[in-house]
NUVODREN-265659 format. One line per 5 residues: number of its first residue (from 1); their letters; for each residue y, x, z of C-alpha. Coordinates in nm, 2 decimals. Layout:
BEGIN
NUM = A = Y:X:Z ~ ...
***
This chain:
BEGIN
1 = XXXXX = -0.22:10.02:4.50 ~ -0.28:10.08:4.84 ~ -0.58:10.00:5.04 ~ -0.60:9.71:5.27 ~ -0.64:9.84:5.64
6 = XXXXX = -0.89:9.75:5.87 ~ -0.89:9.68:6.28 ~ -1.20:9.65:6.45 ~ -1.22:9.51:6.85 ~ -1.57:9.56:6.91
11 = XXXXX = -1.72:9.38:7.29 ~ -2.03:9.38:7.45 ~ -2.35:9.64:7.49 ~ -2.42:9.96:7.33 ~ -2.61:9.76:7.08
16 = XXXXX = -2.36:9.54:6.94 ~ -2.11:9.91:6.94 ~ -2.40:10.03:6.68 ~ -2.30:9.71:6.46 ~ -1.96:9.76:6.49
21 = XXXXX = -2.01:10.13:6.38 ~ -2.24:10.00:6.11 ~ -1.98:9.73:6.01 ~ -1.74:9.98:5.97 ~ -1.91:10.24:5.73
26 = XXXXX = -1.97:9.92:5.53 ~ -1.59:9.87:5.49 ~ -1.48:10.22:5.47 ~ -1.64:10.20:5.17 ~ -1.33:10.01:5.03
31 = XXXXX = -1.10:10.00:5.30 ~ -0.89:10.22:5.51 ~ -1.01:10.24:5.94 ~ -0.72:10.20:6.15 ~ -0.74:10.21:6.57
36 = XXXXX = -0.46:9.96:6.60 ~ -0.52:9.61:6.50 ~ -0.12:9.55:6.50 ~ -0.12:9.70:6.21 ~ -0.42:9.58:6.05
41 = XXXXX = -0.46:9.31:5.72 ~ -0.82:9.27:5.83 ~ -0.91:9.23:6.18 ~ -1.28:9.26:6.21 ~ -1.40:9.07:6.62
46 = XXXXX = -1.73:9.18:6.69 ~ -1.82:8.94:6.99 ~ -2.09:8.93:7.27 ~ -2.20:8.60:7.38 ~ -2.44:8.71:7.69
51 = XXXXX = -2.30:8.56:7.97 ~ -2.02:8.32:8.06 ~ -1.76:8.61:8.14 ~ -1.81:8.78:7.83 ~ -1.83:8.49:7.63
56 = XXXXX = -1.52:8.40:7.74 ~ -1.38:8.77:7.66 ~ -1.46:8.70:7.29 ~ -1.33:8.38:7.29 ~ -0.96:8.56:7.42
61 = XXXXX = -0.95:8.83:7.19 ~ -1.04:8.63:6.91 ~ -0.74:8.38:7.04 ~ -0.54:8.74:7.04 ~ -0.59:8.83:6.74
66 = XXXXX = -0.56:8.51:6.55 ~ -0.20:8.51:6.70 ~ -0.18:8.89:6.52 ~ -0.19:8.69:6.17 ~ 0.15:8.51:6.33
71 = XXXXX = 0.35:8.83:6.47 ~ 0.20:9.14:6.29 ~ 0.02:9.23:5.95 ~ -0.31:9.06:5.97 ~ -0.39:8.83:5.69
76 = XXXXX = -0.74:8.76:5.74 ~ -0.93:8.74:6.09 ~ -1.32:8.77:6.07 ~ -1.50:8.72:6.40 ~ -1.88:8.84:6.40
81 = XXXXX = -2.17:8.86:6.65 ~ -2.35:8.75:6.96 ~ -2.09:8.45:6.99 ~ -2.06:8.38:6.65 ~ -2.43:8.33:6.60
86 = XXXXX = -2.50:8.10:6.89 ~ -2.17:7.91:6.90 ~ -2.05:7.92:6.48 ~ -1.92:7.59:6.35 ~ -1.79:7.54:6.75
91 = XXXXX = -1.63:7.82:6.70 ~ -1.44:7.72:6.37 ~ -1.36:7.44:6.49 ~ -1.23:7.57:6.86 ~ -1.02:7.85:6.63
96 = XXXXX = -0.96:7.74:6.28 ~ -0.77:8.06:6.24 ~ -1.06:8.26:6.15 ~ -1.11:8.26:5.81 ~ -1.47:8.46:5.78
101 = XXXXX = -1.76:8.36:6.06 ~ -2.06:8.59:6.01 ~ -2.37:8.65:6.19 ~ -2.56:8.94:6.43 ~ -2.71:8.98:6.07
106 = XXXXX = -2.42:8.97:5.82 ~ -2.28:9.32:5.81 ~ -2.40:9.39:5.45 ~ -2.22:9.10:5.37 ~ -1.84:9.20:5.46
111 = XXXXX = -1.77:9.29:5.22 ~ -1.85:9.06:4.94 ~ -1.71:8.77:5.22 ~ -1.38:8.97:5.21 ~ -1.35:8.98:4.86
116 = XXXXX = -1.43:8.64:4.81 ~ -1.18:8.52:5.06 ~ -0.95:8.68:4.92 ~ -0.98:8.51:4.59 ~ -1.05:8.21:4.69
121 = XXXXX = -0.86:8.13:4.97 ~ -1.21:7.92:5.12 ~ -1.30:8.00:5.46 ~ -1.64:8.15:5.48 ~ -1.95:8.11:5.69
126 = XXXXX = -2.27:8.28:5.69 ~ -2.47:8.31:6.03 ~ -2.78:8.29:5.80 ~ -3.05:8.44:6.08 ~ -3.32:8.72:6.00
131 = XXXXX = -3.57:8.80:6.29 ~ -3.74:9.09:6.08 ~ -3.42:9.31:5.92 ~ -3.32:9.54:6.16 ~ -2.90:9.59:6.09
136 = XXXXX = -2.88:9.96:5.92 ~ -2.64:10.17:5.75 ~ -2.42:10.45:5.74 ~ -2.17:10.43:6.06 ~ -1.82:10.55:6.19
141 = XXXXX = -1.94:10.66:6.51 ~ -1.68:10.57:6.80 ~ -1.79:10.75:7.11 ~ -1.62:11.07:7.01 ~ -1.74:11.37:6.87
146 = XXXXX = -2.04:11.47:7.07 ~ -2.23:11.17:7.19 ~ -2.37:10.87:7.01 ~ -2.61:10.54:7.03 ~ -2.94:10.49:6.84
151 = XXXXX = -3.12:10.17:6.82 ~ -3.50:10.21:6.86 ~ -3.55:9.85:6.83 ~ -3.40:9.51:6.80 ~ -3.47:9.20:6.95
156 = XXXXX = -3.72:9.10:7.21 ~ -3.99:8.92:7.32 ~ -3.98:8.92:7.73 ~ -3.83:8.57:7.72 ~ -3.69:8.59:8.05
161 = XXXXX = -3.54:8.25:8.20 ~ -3.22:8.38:8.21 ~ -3.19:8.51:7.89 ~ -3.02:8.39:7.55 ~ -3.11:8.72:7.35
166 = XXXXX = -3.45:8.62:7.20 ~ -3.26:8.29:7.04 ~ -2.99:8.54:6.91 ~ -3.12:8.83:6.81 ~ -3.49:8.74:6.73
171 = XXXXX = -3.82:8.88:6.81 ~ -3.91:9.24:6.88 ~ -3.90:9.48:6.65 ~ -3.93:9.84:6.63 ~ -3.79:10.09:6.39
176 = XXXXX = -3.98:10.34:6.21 ~ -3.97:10.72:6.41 ~ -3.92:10.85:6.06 ~ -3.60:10.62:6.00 ~ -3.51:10.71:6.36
181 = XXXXX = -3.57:11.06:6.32 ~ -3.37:11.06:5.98 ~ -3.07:10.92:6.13 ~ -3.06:11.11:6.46 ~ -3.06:11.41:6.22
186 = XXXXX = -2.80:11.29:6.05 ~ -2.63:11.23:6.38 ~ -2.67:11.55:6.49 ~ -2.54:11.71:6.17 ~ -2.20:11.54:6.27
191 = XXXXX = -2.16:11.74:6.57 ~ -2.34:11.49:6.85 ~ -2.51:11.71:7.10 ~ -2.61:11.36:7.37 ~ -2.83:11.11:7.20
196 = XXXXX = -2.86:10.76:7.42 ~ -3.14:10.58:7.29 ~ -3.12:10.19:7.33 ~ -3.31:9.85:7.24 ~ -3.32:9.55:7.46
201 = XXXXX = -3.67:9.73:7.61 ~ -3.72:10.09:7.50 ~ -4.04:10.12:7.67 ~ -4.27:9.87:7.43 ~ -4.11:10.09:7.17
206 = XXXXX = -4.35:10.12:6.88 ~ -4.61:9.81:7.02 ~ -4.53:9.57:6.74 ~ -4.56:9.83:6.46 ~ -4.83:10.11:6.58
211 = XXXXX = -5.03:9.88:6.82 ~ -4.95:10.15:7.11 ~ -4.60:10.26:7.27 ~ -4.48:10.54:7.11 ~ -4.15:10.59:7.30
216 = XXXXX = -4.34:10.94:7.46 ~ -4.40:11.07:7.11 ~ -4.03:10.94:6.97 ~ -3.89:11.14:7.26 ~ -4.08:11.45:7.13
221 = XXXXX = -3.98:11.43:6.78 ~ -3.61:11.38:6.89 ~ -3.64:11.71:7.10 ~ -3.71:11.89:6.82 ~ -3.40:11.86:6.64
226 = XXXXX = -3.23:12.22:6.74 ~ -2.85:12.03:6.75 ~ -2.96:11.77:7.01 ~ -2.93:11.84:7.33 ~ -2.94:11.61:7.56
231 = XXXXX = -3.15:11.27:7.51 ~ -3.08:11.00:7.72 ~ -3.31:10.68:7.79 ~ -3.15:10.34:7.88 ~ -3.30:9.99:7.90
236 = XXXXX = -3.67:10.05:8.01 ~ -3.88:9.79:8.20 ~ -4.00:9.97:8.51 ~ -4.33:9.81:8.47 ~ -4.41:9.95:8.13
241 = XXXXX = -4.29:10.27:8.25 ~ -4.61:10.43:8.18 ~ -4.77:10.78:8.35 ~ -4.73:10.95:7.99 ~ -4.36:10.87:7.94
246 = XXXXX = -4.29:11.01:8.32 ~ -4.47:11.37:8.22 ~ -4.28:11.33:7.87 ~ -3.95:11.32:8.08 ~ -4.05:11.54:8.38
251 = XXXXX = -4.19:11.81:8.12 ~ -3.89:11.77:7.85 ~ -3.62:11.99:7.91 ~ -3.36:11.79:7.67 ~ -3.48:11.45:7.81
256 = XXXXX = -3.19:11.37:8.10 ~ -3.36:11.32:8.47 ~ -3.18:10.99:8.46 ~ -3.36:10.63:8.37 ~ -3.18:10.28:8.34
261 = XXXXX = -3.43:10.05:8.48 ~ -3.27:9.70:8.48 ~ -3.46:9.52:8.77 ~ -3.29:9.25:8.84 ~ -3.45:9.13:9.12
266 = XXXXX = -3.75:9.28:9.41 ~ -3.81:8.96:9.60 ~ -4.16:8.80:9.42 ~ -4.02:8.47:9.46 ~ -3.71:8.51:9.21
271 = XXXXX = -3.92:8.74:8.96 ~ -4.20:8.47:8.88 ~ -3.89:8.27:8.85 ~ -3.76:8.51:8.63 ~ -4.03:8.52:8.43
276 = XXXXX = -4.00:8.91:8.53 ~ -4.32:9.06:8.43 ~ -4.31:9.31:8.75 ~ -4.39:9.25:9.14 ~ -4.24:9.42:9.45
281 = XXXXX = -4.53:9.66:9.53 ~ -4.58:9.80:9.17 ~ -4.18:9.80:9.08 ~ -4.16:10.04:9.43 ~ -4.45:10.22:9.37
286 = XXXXX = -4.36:10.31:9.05 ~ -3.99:10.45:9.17 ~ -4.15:10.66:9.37 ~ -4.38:10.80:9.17 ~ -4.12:10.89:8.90
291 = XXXXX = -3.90:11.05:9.22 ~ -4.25:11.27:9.29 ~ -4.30:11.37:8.95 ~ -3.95:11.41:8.82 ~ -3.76:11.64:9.01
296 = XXXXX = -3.43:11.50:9.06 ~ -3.44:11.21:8.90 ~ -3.11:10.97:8.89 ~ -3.22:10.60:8.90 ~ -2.99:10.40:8.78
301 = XXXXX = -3.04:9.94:8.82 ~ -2.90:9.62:8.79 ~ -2.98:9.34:8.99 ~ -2.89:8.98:8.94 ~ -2.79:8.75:9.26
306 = XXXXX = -2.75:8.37:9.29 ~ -3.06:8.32:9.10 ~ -3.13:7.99:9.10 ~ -3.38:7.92:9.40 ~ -3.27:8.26:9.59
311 = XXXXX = -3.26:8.18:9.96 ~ -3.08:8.38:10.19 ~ -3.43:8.51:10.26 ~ -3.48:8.66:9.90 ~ -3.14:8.80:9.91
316 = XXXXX = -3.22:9.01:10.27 ~ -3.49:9.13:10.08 ~ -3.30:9.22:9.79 ~ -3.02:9.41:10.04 ~ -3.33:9.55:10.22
321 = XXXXX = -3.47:9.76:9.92 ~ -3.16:9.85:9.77 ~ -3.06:10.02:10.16 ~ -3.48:10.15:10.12 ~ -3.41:10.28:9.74
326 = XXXXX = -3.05:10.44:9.78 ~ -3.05:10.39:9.38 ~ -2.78:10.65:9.20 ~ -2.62:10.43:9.03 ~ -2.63:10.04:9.08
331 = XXXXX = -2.44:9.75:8.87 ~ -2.49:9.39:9.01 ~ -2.40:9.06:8.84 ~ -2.35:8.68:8.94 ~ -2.62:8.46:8.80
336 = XXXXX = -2.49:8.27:8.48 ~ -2.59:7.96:8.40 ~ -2.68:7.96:8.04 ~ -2.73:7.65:7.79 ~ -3.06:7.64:7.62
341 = XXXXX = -3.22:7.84:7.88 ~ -3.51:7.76:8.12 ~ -3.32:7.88:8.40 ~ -3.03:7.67:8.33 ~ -3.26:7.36:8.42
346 = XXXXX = -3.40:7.51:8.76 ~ -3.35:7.29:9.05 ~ -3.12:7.47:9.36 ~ -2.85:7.62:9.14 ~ -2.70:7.81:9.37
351 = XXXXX = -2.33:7.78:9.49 ~ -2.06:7.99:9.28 ~ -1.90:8.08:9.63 ~ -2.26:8.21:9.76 ~ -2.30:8.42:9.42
356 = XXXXX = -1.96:8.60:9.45 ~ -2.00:8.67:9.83 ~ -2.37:8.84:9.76 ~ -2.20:8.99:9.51 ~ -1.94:9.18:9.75
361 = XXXXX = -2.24:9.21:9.96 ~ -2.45:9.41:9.74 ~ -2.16:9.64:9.61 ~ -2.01:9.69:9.89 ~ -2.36:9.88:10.01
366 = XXXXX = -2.39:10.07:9.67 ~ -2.04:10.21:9.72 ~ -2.14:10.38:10.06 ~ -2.52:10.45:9.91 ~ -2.32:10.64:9.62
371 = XXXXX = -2.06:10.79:9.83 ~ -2.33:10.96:10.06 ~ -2.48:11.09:9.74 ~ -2.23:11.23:9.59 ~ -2.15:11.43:9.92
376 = XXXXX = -2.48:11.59:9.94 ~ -2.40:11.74:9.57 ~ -2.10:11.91:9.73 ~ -2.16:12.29:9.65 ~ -2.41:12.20:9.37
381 = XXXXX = -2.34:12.34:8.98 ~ -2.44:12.09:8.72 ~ -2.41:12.13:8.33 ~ -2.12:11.89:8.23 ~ -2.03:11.77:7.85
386 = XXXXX = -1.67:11.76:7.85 ~ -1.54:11.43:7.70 ~ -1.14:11.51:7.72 ~ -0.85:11.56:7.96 ~ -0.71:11.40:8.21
391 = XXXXX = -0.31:11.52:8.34 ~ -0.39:11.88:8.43 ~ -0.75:11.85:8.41 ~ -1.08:11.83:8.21 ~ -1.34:11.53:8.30
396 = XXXXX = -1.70:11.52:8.20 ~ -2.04:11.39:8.29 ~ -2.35:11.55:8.42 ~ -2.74:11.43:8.31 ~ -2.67:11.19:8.60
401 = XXXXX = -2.37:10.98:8.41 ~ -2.41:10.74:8.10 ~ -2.06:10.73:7.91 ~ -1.85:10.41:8.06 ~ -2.05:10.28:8.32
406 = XXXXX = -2.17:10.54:8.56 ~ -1.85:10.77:8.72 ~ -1.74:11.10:8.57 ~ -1.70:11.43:8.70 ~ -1.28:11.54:8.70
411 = XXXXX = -1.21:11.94:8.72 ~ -1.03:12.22:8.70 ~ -1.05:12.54:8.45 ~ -0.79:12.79:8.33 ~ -0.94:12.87:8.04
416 = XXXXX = -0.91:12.60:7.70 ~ -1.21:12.40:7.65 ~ -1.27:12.21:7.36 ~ -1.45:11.85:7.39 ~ -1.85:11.83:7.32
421 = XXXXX = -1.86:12.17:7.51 ~ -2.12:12.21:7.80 ~ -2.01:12.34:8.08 ~ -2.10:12.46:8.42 ~ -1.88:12.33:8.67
426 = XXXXX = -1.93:12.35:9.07 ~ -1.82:12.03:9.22 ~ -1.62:12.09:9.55 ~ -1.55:11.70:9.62 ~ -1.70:11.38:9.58
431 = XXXXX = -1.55:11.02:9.61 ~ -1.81:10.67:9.58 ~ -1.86:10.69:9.19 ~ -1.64:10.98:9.10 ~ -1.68:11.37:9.16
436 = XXXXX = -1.43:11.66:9.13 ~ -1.57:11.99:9.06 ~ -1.39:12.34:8.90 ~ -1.61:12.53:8.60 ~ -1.78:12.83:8.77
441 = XXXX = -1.85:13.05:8.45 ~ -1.79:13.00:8.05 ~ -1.92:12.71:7.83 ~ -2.31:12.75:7.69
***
């Protein structure tokens, strides 16, 4: 008998990528992975249910693939996750074409929902909520062959006025650094050579369970696995960005000069609003002392605009520190107005038109900040992990890129190079986010 096959569309962070990978080395264990969901039985939604746009992404594919069980193979539809959690029987009822509703907790539980749908025909829902398991389990990793996502951490406990994550993915808690170390081992013995450690705040890494932050010592440990190579820190708070975890990263040779600092905002006004822990004066003076200590550091932010309450006057001064900053890489988003959070009840909500035009504003500086940067790296040889081809080319990224969201590096070499392989590459042209370069000597 042949085995069912399985589609998975996976949306969202990094994070919710780890629980797709973890969902599906829990049904490879009975079923055959397949990339297309056309051809799928079981189509496997793992949604994201941050913000209004992506909410509304999940909402669509699910929509999508529910009309897959009309036009292709798919005889059962399971829709998982962020969404799924906050918005469940809604959900059902909005869609009553899926026939398995699980959790941000439920992966150990495909399978037995699987089987028992398909004996019984019953639709089945479980977003039965943990805040102290930590999702775990072997995964099929999806970013290709050399780099890969580990979770440090899960939830959080910031409670920022914007934010829906605390109600959806619980309190903060930290791994074990022997259960990280395991599994970034085991990483590594697949062939990853660029580990990219997340959480919803990697720097209070290790509070809850050790009383200290331990992110410095995790980093160290990580190092010295012989395999890995690069290690690469996203989602810090740039006020517990502590003295020790700048020397860890100026001193550490396979920690990446590059840190993801989501801001959000500089202007002292929004921030209490926020409930951003962080003022002006220490978030600057702490970017420059990283840019002191660690030589070449990329700084990488996102901001949030049409906060509610942000006068023009905030948003000069937002404009005003990223033209001071010249961050490397920027992202910006319109506020969302969430349901259930304080936020959402803040007097002066601020115009959608206003958002989307300080929007434009804000990117439309970035893209001349970046394209400035990138010319000044004209002549410049970086160390590039090639991710794949591109026409009659090669493309890559530098310590300076994380995969999807920051650019890549395009060039040229007449030799064959095989994906995961470092390269030095000399770039000779740069465009706002992109860079075009030609390898300069063999692969190390």
């Amino acid at each position: 008998m042949n085995k069912l096959k399985v589609g998975i569309v996976s949306l969202g962070c990094d994070k919710n990528r780890i629980d797709s990978e973890i969902a599906l080395g829990e049904i490879g264990k009975k079923y055959e992975i397949i990339n297309n969901p056309k051809e799928a039985d079981i189509i496997i939604v793992n949604t994201c249910g941050f913000i209004e746009t992506s909410k509304q992404e999940s909402i669509d594919a699910i929509v999508e693939m529910a009309e897959f069980k009309k036009e292709y193979n798919c005889s059962i539809l399971v829709a998982t996750g962020c969404l799924t959690q906050r918005y469940g029987k809604e959900l059902l009822e909005l869609i009553p074409e899926i026939d398995i509703l699980l959790g941000v907790n439920s992966y150990d539980k495909l399978l037995k929902s699987i089987d028992d749908f398909i004996l019984s025909k019953k639709q089945v829902f479980d977003i039965t909520f943990s805040d102290k398991e930590i999702n775990s389990g072997n995964r099929i990793i999806t970013t290709g062959e050399t780099t890969a996502y580990i979770r440090i951490s899960e939830g959080c406990d910031n409670l920022c006025t914007y934010c829906i994550i605390p109600q959806i993915r619980g309190k903060y808690r930290s791994r074990k650094i022997e259960d990280i170390i395991l599994e970034a081992n085991k990483l590594a013995s697949q062939g990853v050579k660029e580990l990219i450690l997340v959480a919803q705040d990697t720097t209070r890494y290790g509070e809850d369970l050790y009383g200290v932050k331990k992110l410095p010592e995790l980093l160290k440990e990580i190092s010295k696995i012989a395999k890995i190579q690069w290690i690469r820190v996203l989602y810090t708070y740039v006020e517990e960005i502590t003295d020790e975890l700048i020397d860890e990263i100026a001193n550490n040779p396979k920690i990446c000069k590059y840190i993801d600092m989501p801001i959000q905002h500089i202007s002292n006004n929004i921030l209490k609003r926020m409930n951003r822990r962080g003022r002006k004066e220490d978030i600057i003076a702490t970017i420059y002392k990283m840019r002191e200590k660690i030589h070449g550091i990329a700084l990488r932010t996102t901001l949030i605009v049409g906060f509610p309450g942000e006068t023009e006057k905030d948003f000069e001064e937002l404009k005003d520190f990223v033209e001071e900053i010249k961050f490397d890489k920027l992202g910006v988003f319109k506020y969302s107005q969430e349901e259930n959070t304080p936020a959402a009840q803040m007097s002066n909500q601020v115009d959608e038109t206003i958002k989307i035009k300080r929007e434009d504003e804000i990117m439309l500086l970035q893209q001349h900040i970046s394209k400035c940067i990138n010319e000044k790296k004209i002549g410049r040889v970086f160390s590039v992990i090639v991710e794949g081809t591109k026409k009659d080319s090669y493309y890559g990224r530098n310590f300076e890129m994380s995969p999807e969201i920051d650019g890549v590096i395009n060039f040229k070499c007449d030799k064959l190079i095989k994906v995961g392989e470092i390269v030095k590459v000399k770039i000779t042209h740069a465009l706002e986010y992109d860079l075009l370069g030609v390898v300069v000597n063999e692969s190390r």
